[in-house]
N, C-alpha and C positions, 0 to 999 in steps of 0.2 A: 151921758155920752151918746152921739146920733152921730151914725155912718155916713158917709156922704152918697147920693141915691146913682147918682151917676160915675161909671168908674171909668167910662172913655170919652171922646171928644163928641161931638156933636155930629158931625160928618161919619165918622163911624156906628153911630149909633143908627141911624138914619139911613144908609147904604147897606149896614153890615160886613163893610169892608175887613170888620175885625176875626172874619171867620175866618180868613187866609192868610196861609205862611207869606204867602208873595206880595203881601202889603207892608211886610217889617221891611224899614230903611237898612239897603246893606253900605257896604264905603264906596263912596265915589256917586251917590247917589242924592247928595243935598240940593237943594235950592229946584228940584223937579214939581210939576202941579199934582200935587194931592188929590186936590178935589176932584181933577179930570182923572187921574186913577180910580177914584172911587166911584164914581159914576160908570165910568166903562164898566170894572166888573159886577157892579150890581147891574147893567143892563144887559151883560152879554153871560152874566149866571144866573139870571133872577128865573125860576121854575124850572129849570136842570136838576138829573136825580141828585149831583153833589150839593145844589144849595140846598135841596130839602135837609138832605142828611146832614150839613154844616150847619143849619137852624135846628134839625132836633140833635145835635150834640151842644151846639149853644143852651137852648133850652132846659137841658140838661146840667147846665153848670147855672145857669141862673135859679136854677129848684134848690140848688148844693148851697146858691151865695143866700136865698132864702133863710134855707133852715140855719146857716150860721148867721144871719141877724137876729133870728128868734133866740139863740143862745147867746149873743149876746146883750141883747137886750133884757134876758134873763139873772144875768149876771148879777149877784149880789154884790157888795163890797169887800165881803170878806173871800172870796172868790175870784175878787180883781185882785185885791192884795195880795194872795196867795200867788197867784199868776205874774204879777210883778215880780215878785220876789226868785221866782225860776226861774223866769226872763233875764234879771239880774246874775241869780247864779251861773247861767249860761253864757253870759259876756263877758265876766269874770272869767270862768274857765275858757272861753275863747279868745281873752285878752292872753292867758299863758301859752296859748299853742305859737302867737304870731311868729312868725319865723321873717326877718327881711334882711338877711344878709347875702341871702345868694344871688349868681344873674344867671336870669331862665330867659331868653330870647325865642318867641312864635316868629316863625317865616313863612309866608303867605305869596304867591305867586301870583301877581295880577292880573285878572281876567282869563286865566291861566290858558282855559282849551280856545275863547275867542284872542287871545294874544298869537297865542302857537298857527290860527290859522291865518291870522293878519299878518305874522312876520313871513307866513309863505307866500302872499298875495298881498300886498304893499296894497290895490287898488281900494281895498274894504276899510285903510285907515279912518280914512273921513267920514265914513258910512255907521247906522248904527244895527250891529253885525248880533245875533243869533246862533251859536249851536245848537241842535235841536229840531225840531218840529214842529206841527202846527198843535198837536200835544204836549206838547213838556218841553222848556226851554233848561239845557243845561248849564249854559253860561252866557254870558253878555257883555260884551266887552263897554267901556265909559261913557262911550258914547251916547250906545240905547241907556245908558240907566240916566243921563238925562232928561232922559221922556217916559220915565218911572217905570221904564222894563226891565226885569232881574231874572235872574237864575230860579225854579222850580214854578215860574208864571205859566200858565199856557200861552202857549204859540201863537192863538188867534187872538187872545185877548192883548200880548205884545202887539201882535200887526193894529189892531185897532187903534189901540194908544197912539202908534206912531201914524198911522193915516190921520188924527185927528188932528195933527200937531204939524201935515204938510211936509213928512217924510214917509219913507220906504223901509220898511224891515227889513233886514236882508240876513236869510236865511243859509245856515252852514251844515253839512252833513259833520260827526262825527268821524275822528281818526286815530282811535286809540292806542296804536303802533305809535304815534310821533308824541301822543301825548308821553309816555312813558317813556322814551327818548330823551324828551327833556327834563322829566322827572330826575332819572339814574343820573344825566350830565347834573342835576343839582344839587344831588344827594351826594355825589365825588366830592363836589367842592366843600360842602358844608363840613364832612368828615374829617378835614383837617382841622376844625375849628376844636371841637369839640364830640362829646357824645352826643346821640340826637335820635329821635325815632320822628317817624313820619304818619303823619294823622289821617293822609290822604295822600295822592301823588300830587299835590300841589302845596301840600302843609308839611311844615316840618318843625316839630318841639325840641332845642337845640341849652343843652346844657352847656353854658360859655363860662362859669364860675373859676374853672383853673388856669382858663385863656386868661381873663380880667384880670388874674391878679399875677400871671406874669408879666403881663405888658405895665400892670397901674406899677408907676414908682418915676426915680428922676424926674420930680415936677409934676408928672401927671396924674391926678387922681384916678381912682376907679371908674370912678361915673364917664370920663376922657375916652380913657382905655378901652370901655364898653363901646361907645358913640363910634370911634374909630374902627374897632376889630367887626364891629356888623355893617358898616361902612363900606370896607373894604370886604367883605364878604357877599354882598351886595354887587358889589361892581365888579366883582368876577364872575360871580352865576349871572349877570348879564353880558358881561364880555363872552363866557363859553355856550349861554344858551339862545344869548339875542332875545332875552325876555326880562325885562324891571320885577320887582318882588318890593312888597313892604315887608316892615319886622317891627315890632314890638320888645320893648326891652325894659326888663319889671325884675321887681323879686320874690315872686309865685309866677305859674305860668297860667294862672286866671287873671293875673293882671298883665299879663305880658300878649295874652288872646285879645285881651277888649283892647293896649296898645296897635297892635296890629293892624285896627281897622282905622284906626285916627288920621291919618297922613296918606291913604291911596291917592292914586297910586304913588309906586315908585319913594316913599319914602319911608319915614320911621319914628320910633316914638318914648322916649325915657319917661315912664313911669316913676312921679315921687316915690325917693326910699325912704324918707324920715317918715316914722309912725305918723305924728299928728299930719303932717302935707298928706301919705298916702292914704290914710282913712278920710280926709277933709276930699282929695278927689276920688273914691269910691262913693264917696255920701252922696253927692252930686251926680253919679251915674243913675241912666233910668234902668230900672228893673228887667227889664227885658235883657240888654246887656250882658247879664250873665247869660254864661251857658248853664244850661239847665233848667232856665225859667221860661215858657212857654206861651203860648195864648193864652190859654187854658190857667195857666197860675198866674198870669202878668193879669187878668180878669180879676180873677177872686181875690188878689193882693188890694186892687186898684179899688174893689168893695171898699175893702178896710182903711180905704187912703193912704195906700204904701205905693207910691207912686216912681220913688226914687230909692236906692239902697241905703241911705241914710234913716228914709221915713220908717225905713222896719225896725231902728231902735228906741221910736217912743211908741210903737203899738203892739207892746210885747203879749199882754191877753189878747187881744184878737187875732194875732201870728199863733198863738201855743192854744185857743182855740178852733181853731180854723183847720190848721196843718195838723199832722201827725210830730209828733215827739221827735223824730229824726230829722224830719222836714225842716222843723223848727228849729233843732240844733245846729244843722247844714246852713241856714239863710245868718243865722244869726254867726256864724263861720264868715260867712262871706262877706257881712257888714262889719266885721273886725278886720277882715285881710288873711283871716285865715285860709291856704290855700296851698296844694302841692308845688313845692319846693324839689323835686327830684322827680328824673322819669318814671323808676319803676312804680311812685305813685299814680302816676297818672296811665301808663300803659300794660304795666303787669303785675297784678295782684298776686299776695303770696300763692302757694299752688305746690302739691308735691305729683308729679307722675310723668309722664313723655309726651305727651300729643298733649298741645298748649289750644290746639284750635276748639270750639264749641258746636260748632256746626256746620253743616256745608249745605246749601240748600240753591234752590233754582227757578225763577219766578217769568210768566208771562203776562203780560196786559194786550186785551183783545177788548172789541166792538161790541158787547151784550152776544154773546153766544150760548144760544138753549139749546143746538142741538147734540144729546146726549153723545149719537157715536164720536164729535168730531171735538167735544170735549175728554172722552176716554184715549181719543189721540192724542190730545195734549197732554194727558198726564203722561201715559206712556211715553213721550217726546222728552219729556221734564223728566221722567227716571232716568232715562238713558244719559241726560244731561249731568246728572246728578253722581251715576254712576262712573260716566268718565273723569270726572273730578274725584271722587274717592281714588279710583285707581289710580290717577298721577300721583296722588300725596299716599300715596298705600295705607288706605285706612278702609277702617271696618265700621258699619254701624248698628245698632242693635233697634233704636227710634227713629220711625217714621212717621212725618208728619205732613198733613194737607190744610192747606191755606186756600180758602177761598175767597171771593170778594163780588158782592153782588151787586145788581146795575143800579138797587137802591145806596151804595157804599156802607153795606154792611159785613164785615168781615168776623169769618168764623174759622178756626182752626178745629180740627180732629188727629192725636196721636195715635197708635197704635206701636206697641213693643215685640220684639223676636226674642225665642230664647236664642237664638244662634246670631251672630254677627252678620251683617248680609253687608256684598260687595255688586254685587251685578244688577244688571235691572230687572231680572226677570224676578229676582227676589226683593227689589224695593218695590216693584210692582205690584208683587202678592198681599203686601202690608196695604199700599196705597192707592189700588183700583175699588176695595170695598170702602174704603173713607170717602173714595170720593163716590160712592155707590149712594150712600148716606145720604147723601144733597141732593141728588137727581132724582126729579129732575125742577132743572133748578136756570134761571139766566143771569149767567157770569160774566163778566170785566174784568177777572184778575183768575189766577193759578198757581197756588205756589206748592211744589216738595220739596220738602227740610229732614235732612240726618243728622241725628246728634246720635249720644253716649257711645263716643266712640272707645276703638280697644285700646285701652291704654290713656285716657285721658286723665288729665287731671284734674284733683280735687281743688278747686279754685275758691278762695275765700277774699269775701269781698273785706275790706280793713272797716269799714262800716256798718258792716252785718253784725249784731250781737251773739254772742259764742254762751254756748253753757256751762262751760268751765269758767268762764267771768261772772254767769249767771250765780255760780255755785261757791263761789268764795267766800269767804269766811269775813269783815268785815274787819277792818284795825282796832284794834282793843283802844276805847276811850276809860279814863281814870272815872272814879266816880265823882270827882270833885267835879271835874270839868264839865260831866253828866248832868250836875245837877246847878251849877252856874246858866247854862245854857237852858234850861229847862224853867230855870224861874223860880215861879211859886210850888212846882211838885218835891215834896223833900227828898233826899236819897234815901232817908230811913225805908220809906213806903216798899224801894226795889232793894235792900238789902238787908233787911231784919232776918235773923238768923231764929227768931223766937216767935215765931209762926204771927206776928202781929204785921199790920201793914195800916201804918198810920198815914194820914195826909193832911195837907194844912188847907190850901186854897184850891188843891183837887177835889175837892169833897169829900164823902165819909165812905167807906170801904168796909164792910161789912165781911168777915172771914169766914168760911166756911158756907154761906149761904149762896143759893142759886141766882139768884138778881143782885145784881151790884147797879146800883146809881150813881156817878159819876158828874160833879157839875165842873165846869173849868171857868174859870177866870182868868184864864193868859191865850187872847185872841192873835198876839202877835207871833206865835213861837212859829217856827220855820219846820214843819212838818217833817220831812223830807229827812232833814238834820238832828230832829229828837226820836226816830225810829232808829236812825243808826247807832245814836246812843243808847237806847235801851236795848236793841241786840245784843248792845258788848256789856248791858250793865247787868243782863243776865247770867254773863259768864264771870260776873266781880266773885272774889274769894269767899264773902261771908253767904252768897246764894249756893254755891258750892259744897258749903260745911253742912245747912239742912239738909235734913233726911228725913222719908215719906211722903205720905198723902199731903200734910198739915204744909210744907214747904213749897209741894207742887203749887198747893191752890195762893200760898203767896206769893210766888214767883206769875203767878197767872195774872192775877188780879191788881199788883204794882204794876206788870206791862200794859193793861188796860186802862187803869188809872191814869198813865205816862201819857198813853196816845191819846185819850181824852183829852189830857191837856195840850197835846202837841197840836191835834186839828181844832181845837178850839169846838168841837162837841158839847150843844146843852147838857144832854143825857146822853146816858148810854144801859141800856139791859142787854145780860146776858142769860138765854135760857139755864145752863149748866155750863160747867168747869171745862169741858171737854171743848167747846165752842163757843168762843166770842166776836162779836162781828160791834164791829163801831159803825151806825148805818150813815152818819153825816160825810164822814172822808173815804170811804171803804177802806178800813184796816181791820185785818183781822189775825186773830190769835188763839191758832190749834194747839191743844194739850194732844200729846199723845202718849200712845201706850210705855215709852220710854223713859219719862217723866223728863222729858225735853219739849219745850216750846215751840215750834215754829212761825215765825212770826212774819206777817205778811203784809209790806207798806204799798199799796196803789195808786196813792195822792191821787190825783186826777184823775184815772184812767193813765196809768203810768206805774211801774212796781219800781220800787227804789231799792228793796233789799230783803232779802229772808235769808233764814240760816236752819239749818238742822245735821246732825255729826251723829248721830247714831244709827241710820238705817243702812241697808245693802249700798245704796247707788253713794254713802257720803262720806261710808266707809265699809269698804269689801270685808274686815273679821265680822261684822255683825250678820244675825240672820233676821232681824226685823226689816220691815218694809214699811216704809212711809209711801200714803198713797199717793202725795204733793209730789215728790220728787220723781215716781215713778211716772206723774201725767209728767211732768216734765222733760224726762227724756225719753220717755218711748210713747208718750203720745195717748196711752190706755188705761183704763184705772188695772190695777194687777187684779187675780181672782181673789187673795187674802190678802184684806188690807189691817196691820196689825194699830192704825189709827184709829181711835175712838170715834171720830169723826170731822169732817172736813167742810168748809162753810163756802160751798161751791159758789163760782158767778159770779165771783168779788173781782172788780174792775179787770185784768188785763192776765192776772194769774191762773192762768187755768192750765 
C-alpha cells in the first residue's frame, strides 16, 4: 500500500493558500479566479507574524502526517486485517443507528448583515459591498464573492482582490440593533412552522416533521408537502423581512446544513431520502463539507487519500490509525448518514442543574501592545465588561480565566479559582490582574477574560463522552457453546474443566500449576475484540463456578490466557506468575486477585473493549476488598492498600 505524496492541488501547495479559513469556497461563490485568490494572499501575507505562525502550525501537522506514514508503512498484514475487521464492525453498527424518516430543515439567511444593509440602501445593490473592516470582513454580500471575497477574509486583502479585477470594494460599518430586528421578525415566522432553535441570528435549525405529515396526504406525498411548507415559509420571512433566505431539507440536520448551501441564494434543496440515493450522494460530497472537518483534518484525511466522504469507507486502517477511536467512529457515522435527527441532540445535551450557560467571557483585538500600564487597563476594562454581564443574567462565578494572544499568534490561557463566587469587577480583578501579571511583560494582539463554574450550573454530559457506569458493566452472558463455535480451534473444556485440568487442542499445551505457560495459536483470523467478551462471560459458566481453591483459580487463569492467545493470534505468550499475565503481541492482560476473581483486560489496539471485576468496594458496596484497577478507574490514584496481588501496569489505554 503507498499513500499518495500529495494531499492538495498544486496551486495550494505552492501559495499556501491552504493555511486560511477564507480560501474554503462558501455558496454563491463558484465560477470565481482561484488562482488570482491565491496569489493575492500569499503576496499580501508572505513574511507577516500570521503567515509565520500559519506555516509553523502547518509544519506541524506535516510532522503528525509524517509519523502516521511511518505507522503505516509499518503495518503488518495481520494488523491491517485486524483493522479491517473494526472498520467493518463499525459500519455495521453505524448502519443500525441510520435514522431517515424524519424532516429537519437548516434556514440560512443570505448574506444576511450585507442583505439587511443593501435592502436599507438600494444604491450598494450592483456594487460588491463588505461589512467590516480593513481587518476582518463579516459578511459579503454575492456579488464580492464573485471576485472570491468572503466572510472572515481580511479587509485589505478583499480590497486587493477587487482592485485587481477593475472594481471597488465597498465598505459597510456594522449595525447590530437592525441585524436582530430582522433576526426576531424571522424567528416569529418560523415558529408557527414548527419547533426550531437558532444557530446564530441568521441560522435557524427547524424541526418540520409533524408539519409534513399533516399537510402529506390527498395526493400529495411527503417529500410535496415538505417542498411546499419551506416554500411558503420562505416567502413570508421575505414578505415581513424584505430579505430571500435558503433552506435545506434532509432527514438529519447534517444533511439538511450541507443542503442549505447548494441553491444560494434565495433557494432550496431536498436531500435524497432513500438509503442507497442518500449515502450515493454523501459519498460524492468532499470532506471539508462536513461540519467538523477542518483544514487541519481535510490535510491529514487527503494524506490518506480520503478525499471525498465516500473515500473514508475503503481506508478503514488508515482512518482508525490516524484518528483516535472516537474520531473514527464519528467520520465513519457520517459516511453512513448517521446524524442528529432532533434538536435537543444537536443544541442541548443531557444536563441536570439551573444555569444552562458555560461561560461568560470578553475579548479585545488591538495593534501589538507592550505597554504594561495600558494593557493592565485593558484587562481591568474587560472585568468590568465581564462583570456587567454576570449581573444582567444574575450569575456568580468561581473561575477566572486570561487569554492572551501574542503578535507571534501564539495563544496562551492562564485559570485561576475562588473559594467564593465573585460578581463584581473589583473581585474578577483580583483573580485576573496576577494571570495577566504572568505574561508581562509581554507584546499582545488579543485579551481575553472568561467566567465559568458558575452558581448553580449544570452538569452537562456530552452523549459521546464515555461514562464509567458503561465502563463498568457487566458484559451479556454468552453460552459456552457459542464461546466456543466462535473461538474455533480453542476447546471449551480448556475454560470449564471443573477438575483442575485445562486441556487444549490447537491452542497449544497449558501446563497447570507452573509459572510459564506457552501458548502457540493457530486461528489468525479470530476477531479479537469479540473472543474477550466471550471469555469474560465464559468465566462466569456454572462448571467454573462449582471449583473451589487455588487448583481452580490457576485454571480459570490459564484457559483465559490460552483463549486470548488465540483470539490475538499470539506466537507465544510467558507469564512470570499466576498473579500477572500480560499477552505482549495485542496488549491483553489478565490480573488474578486476591478474591480469586479475574480481571480481565482487552486493549486490542490501544482501545479497551471490556473488563469486569464484582467483588471489590467500587463493584460492589457489601464487600471491604479493594481492587486497585477499579480504584485508578474512578478516582484517578492507586488506593494506600491495595488487596490485588498485583497489576501489569501501562497496558494500552487502561490505566
Amino acid at each position: 500500500f503507498e499513500l499518495p505524496q500529495d494531499a492538495h492541488k498544486a496551486t495550494m501547495v505552492s501559495t499556501h493558500a491552504h493555511l486560511y479559513v477564507f480560501t474554503n469556497e462558501k455558496g454563491g461563490m463558484a465560477g470565481f479566479d482561484k488562482d488570482l485568490q491565491a496569489e493575492v494572499i500569499a503576496e499580501m501575507s508572505k513574511g507577516s507574524s500570521h503567515y509565520q505562525h500559519a506555516l509553523k502550525q502547518d509544519r506541524k501537522t506535516d510532522d503528525r502526517i509524517a509519523v502516521m506514514r511511518e505507522k503505516i508503512a509499518a503495518m503488518s498484514e495481520l494488523d491491517r486485517r485486524n483493522l479491517s475487521k473494526r472498520w467493518e464492525a463499525l459500519k455495521v453498527a453505524a448502519g443500525e443507528k441510520v435514522e431517515l424518516s424524519r424532516w429537519c430543515v437548516v434556514l440560512d439567511m443570505d448574506a444576511f448583515f450585507a442583505s439587511v444593509e443593501i435592502r436599507d440602501n438600494p444604491t450598494l445593490a450592483t456594487k460588491p459591498v463588505a461589512v467590516g473592516g480593513m481587518s476582518m470582513i463579516s459578511t459579503t454580500n454575492y456579488v464580492a464573492r464573485q471576485y472570491g471575497v468572503r466572510a472572515a477574509m481580511p479587509g485589505f486583502i478583499g480590497q486587493e482582490l477587487c482592485k485587481r479585477q477593475g472594481v471597488q470594494l465597498v465598505f459597510v460599518d456594522h449595525h447590530f440593533n437592525k441585524y436582530k430586528e430582522a433576526s426576531e421578525q424571522m424567528q416569529n415566522v418560523i415558529r408557527e412552522y414548527g419547533d426550531f432553535r437558532c444557530g446564530s441570528l441568521d441560522e435557524a435549525y427547524i424541526d418540520l416533521t409533524d408539519a409534513v405529515r399533516r399537510r402529506a396526504g390527498d395526493g400529495q406525498t411527503e417529500e410535496e408537502a415538505a417542498e411546499l411548507l419551506v416554500q411558503e415559509m420562505r416567502r413570508r420571512i421575505e414578505g415581513v423581512t424584505r430579505l430571500t433566505c435558503s433552506a435545506g431539507i434532509g432527514p438529519t440536520f447534517l444533511s439538511a446544513k450541507i443542503g442549505s448551501d447548494y441553491n444560494k441564494p434565495n433557494g432550496q434543496f431536498l436531500v435524497p431520502r432513500e438509503l442507497g440515493k442518500h449515502l450515493h450522494w454523501l459519498s460524492e460530497l468532499r470532506i471539508r463539507k462536513v461540519h467538523g472537518v477542518g483544514r487541519v483534518s481535510e490535510k491529514v484525511l487527503g494524506a490518506l487519500g480520503v478525499e471525498t466522504i465516500g473515500d473514508l469507507l475503503g481506508n478503514g486502517p488508515e482512518v482508525l490509525t490516524a484518528f483516535s477511536p472516537g474520531t473514527a467512529s464519528w467520520l465513519m457515522n457520517v459516511a453512513c448518514g448517521v446524524a442528529a435527527t432532533q434538536l435537543h441532540d444537536v443544541f442541548t445535551p443531557e444536563h441536570h442543574g439551573a444555569v444552562t450557560r458555560k461561560s461568560l467571557s470578553a475579548e479585545r483585538t488591538f495593534r501589538g501592545e507592550e505597554n504594561c500600564e495600558m494593557l493592565r487597563a485593558k484587562c481591568l476594562e474587560l472585568c468590568n465588561t465581564v462583570a456587567e454581564g454576570l449581573r444582567a443574567e444574575n450569575l456568580a462565578a468561581k473561575s477566572v480565566s486570561v487569554k492572551i494572544k501574542t503578535v507571534e499568534f501564539d495563544v496562551f490561557t492562564k485559570c485561576a479559582n475562588s473559594g467564593l463566587y465573585l460578581k463584581s469587577a473589583d473581585e474578577i480583578a483580583k483573580l485576573a490582574l496576577p494571570l495577566l501579571e504572568s505574561y508581562l511583560p509581554c507584546k499582545l494582539r488579543l485579551m481575553g477574560v472568561r467566567t465559568s463554574s458558575f452558581r448553580g450550573q449544570v452538569a452537562k454530559f456530552d452523549p459521546k463522552q464515555r461514562r464509567l457506569d458503561a465502563l463498568f458493566a457487566k458484559p451479556k452472558p454468552v453460552s459456552a457453546t457459542a464461546a466456543a463455535s466462535s473461538n474455533g480451534d480453542c476447546s471449551t473444556t480448556a475454560a470449564a474443566s471443573s477438575n483442575g485440568d485445562c486441556s487444549t487442542t490447537a491452542c497449544g499445551d497449558v501446563v497447570n500449576g507452573e509459572d510459564v505457560v506457552s501458548v502457540n495459536s493457530a486461528d489468525q483470523d479470530q476477531d479479537s475484540d469479540t473472543s474477550v467478551a466471550t471469555l469474560v462471560s465464559e468465566m462466569q459458566e456454572p462448571e467454573l463456578a462449582r471449583a473451589e481453591g487455588e487448583a481452580a483459580q490457576d485454571v480459570r487463569t490459564q484457559a483465559t490466557v490460552a483463549c486470548i492467545a488465540n483470539a490475538c493470534a499470539a506466537d507465544e505468550i510467558q507469564t512470570p506468575s499466576p498473579a500477572a499475565r500480560l499477552c505482549r503481541a495485542s496488549s491483553f492482560a489478565v490480573v488474578g486477585t486476591s478474591t480469586g476473581y479475574d480481571v480481565v483486560v482487552c486493549c486490542g489496539p490501544k482501545r479497551c473493549a471490556t473488563w469486569a471485576c464484582d467483588k471489590c468496594t467500587f463493584c460492589n458496596p457489601g464487600s471491604r476488598v479493594t481492587c486497585e484497577m477499579c480504584h485508578f478507574a474512578r478516582k484517578g490514584s492507586a488506593p494506600k492498600r491495595a488487596r490485588i496481588t498485583d497489576w501489569v501496569r501501562g497496558v494500552g489505554s487502561c490505566r
